[in-house]
PyMOL Python script that loads the backbone (N, CA, C, O; Angstrom):
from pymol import cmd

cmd.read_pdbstr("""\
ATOM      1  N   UNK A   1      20.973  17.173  -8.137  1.00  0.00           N
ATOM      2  CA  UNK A   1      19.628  17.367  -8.651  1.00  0.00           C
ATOM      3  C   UNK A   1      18.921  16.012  -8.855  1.00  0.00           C
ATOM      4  O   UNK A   1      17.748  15.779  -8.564  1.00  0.00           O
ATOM      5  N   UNK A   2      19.742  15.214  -9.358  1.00  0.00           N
ATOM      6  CA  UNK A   2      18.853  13.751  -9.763  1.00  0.00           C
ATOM      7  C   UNK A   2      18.780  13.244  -8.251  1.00  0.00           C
ATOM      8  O   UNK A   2      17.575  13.142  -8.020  1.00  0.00           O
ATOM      9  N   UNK A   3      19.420  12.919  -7.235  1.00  0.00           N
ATOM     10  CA  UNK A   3      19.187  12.754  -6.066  1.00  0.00           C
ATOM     11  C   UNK A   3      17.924  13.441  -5.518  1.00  0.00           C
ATOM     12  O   UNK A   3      17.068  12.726  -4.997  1.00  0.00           O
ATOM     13  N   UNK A   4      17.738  14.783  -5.595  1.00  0.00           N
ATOM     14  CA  UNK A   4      16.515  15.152  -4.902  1.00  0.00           C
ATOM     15  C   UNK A   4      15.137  14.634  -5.718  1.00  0.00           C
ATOM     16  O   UNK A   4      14.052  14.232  -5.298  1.00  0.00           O
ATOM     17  N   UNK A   5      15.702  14.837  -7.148  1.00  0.00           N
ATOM     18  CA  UNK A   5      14.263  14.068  -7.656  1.00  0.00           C
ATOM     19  C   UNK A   5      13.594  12.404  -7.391  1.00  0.00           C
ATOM     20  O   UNK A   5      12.458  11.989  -7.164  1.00  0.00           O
ATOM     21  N   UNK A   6      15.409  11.511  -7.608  1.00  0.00           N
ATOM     22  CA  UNK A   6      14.576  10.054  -7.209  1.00  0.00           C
ATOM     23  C   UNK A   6      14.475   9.994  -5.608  1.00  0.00           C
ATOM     24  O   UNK A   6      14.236   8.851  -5.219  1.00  0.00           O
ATOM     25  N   UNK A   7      14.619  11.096  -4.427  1.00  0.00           N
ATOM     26  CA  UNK A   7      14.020  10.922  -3.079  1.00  0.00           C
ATOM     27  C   UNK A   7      12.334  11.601  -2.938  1.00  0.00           C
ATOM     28  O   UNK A   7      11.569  11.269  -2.033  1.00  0.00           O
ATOM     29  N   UNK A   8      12.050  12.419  -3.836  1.00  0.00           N
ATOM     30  CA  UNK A   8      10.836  13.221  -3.806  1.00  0.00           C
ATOM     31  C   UNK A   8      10.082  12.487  -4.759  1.00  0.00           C
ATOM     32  O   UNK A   8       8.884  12.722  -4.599  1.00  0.00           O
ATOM     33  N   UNK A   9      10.376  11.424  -6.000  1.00  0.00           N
ATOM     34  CA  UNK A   9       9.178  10.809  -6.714  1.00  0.00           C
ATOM     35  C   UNK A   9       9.878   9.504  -6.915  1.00  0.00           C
ATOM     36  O   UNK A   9       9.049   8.597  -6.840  1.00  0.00           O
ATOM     37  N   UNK A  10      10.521   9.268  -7.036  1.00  0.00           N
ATOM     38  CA  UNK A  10      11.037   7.436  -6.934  1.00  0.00           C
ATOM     39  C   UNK A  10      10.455   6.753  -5.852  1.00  0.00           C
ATOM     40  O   UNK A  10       9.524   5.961  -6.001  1.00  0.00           O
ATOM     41  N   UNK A  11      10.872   6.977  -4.967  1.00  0.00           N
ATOM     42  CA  UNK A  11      11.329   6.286  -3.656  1.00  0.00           C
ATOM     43  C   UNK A  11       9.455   6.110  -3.647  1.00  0.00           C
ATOM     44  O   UNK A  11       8.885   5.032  -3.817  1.00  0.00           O
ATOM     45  N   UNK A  12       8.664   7.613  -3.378  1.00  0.00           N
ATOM     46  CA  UNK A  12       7.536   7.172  -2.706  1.00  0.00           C
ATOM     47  C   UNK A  12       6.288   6.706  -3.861  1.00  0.00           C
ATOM     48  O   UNK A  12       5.098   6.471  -3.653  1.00  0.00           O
ATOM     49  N   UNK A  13       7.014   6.680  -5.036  1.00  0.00           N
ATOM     50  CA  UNK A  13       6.115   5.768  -6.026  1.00  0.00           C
ATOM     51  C   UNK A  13       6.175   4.598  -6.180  1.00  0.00           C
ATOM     52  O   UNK A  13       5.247   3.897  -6.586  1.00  0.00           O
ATOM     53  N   UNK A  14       7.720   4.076  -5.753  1.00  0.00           N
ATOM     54  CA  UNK A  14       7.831   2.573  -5.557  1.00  0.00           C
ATOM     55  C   UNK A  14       7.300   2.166  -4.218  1.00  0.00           C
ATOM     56  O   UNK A  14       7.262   0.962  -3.961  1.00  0.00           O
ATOM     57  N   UNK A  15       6.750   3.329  -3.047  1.00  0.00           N
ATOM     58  CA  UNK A  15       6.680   2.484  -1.962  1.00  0.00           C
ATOM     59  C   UNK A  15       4.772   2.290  -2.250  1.00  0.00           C
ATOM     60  O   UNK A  15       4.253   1.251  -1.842  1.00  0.00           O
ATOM     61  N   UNK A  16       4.103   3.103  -2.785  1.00  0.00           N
ATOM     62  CA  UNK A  16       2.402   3.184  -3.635  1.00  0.00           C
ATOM     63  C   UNK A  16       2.558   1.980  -4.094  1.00  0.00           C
ATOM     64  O   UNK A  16       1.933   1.050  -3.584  1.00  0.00           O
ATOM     65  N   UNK A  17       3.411   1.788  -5.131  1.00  0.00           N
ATOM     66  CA  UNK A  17       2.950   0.691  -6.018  1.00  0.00           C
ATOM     67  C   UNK A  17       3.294  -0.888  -5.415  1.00  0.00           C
ATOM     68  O   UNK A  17       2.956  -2.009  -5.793  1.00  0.00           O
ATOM     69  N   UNK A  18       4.151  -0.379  -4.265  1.00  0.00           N
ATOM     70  CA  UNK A  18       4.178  -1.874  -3.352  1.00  0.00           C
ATOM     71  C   UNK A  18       3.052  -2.501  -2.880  1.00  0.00           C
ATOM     72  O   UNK A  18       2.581  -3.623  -3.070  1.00  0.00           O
ATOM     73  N   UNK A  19       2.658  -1.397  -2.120  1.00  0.00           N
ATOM     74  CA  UNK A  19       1.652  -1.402  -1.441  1.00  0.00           C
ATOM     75  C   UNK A  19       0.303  -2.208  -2.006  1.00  0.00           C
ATOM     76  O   UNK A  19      -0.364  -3.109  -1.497  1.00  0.00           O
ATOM     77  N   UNK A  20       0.174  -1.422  -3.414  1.00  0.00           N
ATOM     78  CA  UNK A  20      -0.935  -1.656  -4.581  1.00  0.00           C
ATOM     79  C   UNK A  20      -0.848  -2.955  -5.028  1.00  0.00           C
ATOM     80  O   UNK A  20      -1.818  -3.627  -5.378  1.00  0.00           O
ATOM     81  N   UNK A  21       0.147  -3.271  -5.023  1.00  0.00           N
ATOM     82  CA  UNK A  21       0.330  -5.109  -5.531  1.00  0.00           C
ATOM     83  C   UNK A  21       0.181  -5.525  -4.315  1.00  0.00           C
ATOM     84  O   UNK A  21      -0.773  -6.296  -4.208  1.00  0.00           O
ATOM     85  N   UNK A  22       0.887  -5.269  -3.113  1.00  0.00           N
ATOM     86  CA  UNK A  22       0.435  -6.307  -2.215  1.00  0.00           C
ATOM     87  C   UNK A  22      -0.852  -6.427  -1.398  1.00  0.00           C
ATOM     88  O   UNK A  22      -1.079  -7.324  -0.587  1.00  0.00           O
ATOM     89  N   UNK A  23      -1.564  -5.544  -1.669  1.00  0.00           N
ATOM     90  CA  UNK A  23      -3.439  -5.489  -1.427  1.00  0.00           C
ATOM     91  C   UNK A  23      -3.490  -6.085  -2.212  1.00  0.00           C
ATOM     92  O   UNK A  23      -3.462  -7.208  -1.709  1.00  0.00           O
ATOM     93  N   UNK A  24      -3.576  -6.230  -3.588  1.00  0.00           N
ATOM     94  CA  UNK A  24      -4.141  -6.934  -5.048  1.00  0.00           C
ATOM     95  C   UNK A  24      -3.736  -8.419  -4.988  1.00  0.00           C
ATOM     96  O   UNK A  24      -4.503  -9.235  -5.498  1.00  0.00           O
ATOM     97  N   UNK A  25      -2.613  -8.833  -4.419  1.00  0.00           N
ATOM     98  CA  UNK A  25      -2.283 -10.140  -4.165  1.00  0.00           C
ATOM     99  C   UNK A  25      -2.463 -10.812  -3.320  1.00  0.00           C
ATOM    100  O   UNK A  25      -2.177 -12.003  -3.440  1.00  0.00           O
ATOM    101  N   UNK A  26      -3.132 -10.200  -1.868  1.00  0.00           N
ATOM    102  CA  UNK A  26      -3.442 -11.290  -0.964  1.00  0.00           C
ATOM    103  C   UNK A  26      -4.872 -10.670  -0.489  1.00  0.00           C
ATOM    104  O   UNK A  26      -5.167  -9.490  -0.677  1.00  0.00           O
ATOM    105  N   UNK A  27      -5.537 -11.412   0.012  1.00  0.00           N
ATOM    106  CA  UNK A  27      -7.159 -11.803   0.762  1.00  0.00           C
ATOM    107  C   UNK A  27      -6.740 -11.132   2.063  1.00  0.00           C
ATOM    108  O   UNK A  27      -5.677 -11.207   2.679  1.00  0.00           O
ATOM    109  N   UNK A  28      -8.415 -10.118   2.442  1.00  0.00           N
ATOM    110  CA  UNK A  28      -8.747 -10.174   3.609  1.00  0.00           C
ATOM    111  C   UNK A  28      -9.793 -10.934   3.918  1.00  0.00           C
ATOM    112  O   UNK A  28     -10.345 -11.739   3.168  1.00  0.00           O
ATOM    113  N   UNK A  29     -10.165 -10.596   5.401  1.00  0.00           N
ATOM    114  CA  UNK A  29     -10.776 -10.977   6.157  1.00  0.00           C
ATOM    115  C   UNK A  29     -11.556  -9.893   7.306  1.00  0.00           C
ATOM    116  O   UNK A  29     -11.372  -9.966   8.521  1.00  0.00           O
ATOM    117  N   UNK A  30     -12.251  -9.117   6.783  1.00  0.00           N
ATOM    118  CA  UNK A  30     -13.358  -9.587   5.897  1.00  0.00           C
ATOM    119  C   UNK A  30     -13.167  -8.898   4.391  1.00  0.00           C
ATOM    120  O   UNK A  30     -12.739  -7.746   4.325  1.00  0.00           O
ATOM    121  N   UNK A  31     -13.381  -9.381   3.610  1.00  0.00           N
ATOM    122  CA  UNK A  31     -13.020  -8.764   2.272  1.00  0.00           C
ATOM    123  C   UNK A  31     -13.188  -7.888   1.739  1.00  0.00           C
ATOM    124  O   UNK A  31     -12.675  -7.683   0.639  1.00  0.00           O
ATOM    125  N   UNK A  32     -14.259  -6.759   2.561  1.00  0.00           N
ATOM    126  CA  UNK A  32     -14.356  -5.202   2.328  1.00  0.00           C
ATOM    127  C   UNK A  32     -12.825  -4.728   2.470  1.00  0.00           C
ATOM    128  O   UNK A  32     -12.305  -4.082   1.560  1.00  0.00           O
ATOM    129  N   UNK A  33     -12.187  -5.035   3.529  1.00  0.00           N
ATOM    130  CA  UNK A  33     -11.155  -4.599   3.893  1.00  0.00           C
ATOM    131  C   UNK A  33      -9.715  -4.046   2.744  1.00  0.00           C
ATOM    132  O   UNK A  33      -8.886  -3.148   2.892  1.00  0.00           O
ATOM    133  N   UNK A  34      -9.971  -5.258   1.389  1.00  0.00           N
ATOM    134  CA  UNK A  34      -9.303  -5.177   0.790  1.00  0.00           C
ATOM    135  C   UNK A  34      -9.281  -3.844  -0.160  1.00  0.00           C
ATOM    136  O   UNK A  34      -8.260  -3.229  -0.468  1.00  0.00           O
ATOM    137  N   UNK A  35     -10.974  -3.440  -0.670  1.00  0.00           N
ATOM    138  CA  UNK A  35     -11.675  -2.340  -1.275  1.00  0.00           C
ATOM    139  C   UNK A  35     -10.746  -1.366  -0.487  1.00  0.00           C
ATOM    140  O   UNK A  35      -9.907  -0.650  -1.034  1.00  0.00           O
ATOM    141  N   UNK A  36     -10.970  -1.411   0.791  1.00  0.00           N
ATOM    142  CA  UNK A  36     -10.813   0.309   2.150  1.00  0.00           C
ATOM    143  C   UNK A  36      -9.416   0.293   1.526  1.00  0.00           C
ATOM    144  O   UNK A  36      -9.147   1.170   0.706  1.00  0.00           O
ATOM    145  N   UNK A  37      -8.633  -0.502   1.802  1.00  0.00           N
ATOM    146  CA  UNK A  37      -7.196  -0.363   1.665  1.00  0.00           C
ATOM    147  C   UNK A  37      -6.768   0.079   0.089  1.00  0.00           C
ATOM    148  O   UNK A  37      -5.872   0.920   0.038  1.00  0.00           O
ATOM    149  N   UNK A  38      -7.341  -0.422  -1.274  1.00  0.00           N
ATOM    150  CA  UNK A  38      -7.397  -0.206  -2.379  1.00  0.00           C
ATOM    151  C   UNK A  38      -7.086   1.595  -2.498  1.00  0.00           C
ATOM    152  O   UNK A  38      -6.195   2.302  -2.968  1.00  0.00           O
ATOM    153  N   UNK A  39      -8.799   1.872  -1.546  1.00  0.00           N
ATOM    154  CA  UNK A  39      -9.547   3.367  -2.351  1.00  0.00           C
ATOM    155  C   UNK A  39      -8.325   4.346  -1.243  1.00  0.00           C
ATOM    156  O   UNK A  39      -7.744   5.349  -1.657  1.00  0.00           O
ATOM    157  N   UNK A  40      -8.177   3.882  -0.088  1.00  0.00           N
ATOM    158  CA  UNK A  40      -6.961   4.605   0.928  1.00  0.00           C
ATOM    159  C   UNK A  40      -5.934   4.841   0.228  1.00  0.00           C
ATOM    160  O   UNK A  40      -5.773   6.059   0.298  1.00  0.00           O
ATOM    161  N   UNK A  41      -4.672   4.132  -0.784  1.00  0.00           N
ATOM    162  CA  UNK A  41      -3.836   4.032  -1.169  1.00  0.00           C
ATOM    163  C   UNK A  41      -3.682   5.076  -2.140  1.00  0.00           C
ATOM    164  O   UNK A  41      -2.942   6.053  -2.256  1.00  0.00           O
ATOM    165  N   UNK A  42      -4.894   4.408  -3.000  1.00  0.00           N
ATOM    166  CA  UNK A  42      -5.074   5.881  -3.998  1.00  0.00           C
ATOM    167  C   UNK A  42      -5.317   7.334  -4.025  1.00  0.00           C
ATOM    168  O   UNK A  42      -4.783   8.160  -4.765  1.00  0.00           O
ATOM    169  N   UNK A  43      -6.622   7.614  -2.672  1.00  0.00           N
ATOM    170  CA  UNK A  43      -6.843   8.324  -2.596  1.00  0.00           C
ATOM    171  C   UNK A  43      -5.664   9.129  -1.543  1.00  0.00           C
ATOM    172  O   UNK A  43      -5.599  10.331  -1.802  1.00  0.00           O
ATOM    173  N   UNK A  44      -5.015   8.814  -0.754  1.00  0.00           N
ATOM    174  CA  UNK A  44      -3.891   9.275   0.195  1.00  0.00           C
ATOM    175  C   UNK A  44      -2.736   8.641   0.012  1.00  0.00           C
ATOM    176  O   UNK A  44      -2.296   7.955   0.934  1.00  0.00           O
ATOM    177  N   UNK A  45      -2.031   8.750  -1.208  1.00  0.00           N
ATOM    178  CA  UNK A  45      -0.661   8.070  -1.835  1.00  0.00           C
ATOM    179  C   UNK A  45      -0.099   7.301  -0.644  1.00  0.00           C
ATOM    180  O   UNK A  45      -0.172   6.126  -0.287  1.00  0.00           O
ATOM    181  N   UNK A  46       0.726   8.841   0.036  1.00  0.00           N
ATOM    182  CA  UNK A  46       2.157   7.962   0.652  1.00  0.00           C
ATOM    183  C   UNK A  46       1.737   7.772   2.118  1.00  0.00           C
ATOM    184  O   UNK A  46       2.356   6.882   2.702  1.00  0.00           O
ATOM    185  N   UNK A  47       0.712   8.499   2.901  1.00  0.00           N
ATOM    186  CA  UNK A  47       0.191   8.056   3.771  1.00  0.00           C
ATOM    187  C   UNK A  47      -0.494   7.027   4.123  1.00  0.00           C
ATOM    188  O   UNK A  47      -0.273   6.423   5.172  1.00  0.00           O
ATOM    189  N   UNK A  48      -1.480   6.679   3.220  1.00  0.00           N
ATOM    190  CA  UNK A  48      -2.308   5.479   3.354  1.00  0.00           C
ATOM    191  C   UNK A  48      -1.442   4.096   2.614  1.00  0.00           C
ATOM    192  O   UNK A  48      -1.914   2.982   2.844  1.00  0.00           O
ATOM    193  N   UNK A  49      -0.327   4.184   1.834  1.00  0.00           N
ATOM    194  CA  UNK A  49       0.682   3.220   1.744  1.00  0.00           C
ATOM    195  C   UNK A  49       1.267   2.990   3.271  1.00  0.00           C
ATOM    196  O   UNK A  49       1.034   1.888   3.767  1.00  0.00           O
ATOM    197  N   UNK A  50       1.963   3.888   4.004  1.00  0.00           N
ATOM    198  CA  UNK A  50       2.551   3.748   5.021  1.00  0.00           C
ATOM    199  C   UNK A  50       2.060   3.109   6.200  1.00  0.00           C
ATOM    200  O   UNK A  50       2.586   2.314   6.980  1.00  0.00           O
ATOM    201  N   UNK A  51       1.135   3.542   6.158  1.00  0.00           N
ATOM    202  CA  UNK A  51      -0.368   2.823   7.084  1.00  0.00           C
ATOM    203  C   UNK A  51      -0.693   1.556   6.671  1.00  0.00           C
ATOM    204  O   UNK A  51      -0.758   0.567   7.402  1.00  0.00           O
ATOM    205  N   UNK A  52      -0.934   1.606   5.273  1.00  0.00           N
ATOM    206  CA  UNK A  52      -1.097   0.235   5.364  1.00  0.00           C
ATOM    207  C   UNK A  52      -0.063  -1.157   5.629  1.00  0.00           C
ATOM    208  O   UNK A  52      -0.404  -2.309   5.897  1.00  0.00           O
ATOM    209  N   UNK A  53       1.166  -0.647   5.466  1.00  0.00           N
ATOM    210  CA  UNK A  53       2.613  -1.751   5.612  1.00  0.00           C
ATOM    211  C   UNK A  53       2.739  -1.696   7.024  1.00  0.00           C
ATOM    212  O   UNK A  53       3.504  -2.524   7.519  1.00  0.00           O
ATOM    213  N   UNK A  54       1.829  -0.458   8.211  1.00  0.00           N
ATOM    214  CA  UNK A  54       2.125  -0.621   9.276  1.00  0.00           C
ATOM    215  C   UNK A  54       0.807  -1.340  10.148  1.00  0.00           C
ATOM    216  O   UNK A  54       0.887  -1.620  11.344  1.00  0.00           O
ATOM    217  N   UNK A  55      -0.225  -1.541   9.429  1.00  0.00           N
ATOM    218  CA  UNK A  55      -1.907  -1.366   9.627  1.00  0.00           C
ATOM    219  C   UNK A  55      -2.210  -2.581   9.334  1.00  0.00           C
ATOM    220  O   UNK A  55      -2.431  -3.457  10.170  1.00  0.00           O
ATOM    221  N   UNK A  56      -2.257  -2.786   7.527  1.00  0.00           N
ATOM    222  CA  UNK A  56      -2.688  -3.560   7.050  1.00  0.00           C
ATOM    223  C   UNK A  56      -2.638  -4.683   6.769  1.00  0.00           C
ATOM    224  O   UNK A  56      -3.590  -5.457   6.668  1.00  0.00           O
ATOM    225  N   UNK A  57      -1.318  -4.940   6.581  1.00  0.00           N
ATOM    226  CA  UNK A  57      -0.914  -5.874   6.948  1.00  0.00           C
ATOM    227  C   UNK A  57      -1.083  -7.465   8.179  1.00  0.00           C
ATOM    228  O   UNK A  57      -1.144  -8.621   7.761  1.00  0.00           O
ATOM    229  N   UNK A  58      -1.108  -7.218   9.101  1.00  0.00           N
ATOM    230  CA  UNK A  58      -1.804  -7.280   9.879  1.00  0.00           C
ATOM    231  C   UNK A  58      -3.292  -8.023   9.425  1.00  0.00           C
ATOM    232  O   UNK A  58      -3.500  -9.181   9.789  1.00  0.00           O
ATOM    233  N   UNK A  59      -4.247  -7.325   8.658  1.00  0.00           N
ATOM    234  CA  UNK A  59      -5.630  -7.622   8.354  1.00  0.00           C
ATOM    235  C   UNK A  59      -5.598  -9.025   7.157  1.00  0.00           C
ATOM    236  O   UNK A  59      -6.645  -9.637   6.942  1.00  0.00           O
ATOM    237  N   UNK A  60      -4.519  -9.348   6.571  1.00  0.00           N
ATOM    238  CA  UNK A  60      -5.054 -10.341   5.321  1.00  0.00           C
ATOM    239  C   UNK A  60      -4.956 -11.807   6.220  1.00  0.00           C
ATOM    240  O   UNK A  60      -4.737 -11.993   7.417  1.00  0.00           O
ATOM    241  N   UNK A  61      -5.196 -12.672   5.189  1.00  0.00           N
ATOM    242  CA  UNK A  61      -5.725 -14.093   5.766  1.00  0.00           C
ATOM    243  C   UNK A  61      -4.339 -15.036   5.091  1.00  0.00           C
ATOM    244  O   UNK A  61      -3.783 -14.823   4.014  1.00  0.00           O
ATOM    245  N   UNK A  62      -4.041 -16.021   6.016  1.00  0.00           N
ATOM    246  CA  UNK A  62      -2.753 -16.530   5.721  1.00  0.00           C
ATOM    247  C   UNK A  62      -3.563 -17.818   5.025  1.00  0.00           C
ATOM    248  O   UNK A  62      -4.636 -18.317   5.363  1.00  0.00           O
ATOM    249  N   UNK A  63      -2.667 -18.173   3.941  1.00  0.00           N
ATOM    250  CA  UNK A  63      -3.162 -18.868   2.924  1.00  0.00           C
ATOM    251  C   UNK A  63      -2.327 -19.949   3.407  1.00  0.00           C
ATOM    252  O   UNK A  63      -2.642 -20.959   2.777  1.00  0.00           O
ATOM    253  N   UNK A  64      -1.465 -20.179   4.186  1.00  0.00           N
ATOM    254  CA  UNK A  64      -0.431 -21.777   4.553  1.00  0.00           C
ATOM    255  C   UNK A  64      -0.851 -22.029   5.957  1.00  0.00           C
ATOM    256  O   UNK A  64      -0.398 -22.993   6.574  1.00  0.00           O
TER     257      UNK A  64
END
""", "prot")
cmd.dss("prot")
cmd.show_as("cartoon", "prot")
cmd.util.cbc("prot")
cmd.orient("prot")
């Protein structure tokens, strides 16, 4: 039982809140981008997380 619960709300709340810090911690380019990805995350949890680690990534600006 505890197995099905931390695979059905653990797993994909830690992969949201990854996501959510790592938009919040780095810059796009152009900086709307960062907003889209913000209101996506929230508004489409584990999809628009997934998208974005496969998507978004991709879009921020390298600071080195």
């Amino acid at each position: 039982m505890f197995f099905i619960l931390l695979l059905f709300y653990a797993i994909p709340l830690m992969i949201v809140l990854g996501a959510l810090i790592d938009v919040l911690r780095n810059e796009f380019d152009p900086h709307q981008n960062k907003i889209i990805w913000v209101l996506v995350i929230i508004f489409v949890p584990v999809i628009g997380s997934i998208l974005y680690w496969i998507i978004g990534r991709n879009q921020r600006v390298n600071r080195y």
